[in-house]
C-alpha atoms as a printed R data frame, in Angstrom:
   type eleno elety resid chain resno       x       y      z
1  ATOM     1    CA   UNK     A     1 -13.611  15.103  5.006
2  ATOM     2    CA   UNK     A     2 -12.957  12.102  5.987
3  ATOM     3    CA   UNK     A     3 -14.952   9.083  7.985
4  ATOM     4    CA   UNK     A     4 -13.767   5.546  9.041
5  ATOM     5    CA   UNK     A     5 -14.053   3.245 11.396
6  ATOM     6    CA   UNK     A     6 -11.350   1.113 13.244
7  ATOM     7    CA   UNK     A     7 -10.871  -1.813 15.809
8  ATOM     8    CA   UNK     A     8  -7.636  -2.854 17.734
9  ATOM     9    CA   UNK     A     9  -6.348  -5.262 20.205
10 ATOM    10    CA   UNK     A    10  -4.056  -5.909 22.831
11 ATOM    11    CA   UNK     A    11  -2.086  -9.094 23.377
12 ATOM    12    CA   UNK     A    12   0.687  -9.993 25.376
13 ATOM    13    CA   UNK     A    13   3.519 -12.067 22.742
14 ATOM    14    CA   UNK     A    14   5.876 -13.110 25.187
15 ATOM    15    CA   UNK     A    15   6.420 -10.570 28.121
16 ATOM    16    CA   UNK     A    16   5.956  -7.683 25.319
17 ATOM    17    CA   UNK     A    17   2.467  -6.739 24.825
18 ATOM    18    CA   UNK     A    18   1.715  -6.053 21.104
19 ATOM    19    CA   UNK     A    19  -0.986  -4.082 19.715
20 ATOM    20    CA   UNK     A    20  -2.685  -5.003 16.792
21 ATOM    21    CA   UNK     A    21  -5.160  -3.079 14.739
22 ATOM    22    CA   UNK     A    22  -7.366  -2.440 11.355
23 ATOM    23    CA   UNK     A    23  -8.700   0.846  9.944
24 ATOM    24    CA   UNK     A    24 -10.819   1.972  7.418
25 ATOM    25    CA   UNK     A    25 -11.753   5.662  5.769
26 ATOM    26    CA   UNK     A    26 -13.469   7.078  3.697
27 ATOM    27    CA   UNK     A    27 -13.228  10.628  1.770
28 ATOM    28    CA   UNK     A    28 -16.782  11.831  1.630
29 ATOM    29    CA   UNK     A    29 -15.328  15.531  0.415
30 ATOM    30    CA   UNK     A    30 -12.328  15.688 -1.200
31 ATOM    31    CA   UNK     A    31 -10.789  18.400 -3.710
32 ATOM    32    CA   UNK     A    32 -11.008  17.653 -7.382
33 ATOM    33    CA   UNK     A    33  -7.848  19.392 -7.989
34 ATOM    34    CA   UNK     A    34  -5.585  17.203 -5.771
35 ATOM    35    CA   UNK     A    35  -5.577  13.420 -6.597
36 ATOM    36    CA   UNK     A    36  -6.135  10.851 -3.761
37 ATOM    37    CA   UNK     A    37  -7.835   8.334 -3.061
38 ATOM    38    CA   UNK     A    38 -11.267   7.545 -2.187
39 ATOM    39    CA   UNK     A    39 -10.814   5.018  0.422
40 ATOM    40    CA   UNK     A    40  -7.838   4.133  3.117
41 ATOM    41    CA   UNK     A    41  -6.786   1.048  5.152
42 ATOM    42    CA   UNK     A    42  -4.369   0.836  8.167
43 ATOM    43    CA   UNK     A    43  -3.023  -2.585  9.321
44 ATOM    44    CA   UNK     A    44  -0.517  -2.029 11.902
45 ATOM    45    CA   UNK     A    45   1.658  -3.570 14.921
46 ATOM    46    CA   UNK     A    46   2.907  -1.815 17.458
47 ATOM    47    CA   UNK     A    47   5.089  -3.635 20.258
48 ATOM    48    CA   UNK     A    48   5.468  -1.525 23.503
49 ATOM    49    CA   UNK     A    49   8.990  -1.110 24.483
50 ATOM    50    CA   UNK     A    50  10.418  -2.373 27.429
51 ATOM    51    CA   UNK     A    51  11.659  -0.119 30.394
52 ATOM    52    CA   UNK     A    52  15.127  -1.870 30.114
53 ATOM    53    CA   UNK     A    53  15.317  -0.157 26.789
54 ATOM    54    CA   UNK     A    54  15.482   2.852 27.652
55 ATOM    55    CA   UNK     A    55  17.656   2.838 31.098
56 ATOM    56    CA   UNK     A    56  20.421   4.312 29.048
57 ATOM    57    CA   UNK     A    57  18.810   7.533 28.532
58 ATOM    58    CA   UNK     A    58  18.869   8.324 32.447
């Protein structure tokens, strides 16, 4: 069962906003017969895609 905690933010890089975050779990109950880990981190960066990219499709 995991538990975490994470934070993110918004920022505009350009005329493309761009979200940036951190998160953290952690495996309080976990198996013993399937091998993990105890603890997980997420960095990530996610741009949001223009409209004009996807004009094509309609």
């Amino acid at each position: 069962m995991p538990v975490g905690f994470g934070i993110n933010k918004t920022i505009n890089i350009g005329k493309v906003p761009v979200r940036f975050g951190v998160e953290a779990m952690y495996s309080v109950h976990r198996p013993d017969n399937i091998p993990g880990t105890r603890w997980d981190f997420r960095f990530y960066a996610i741009p949001a895609a223009p409209l004009a990219l996807f004009k094509w499709m309609q």
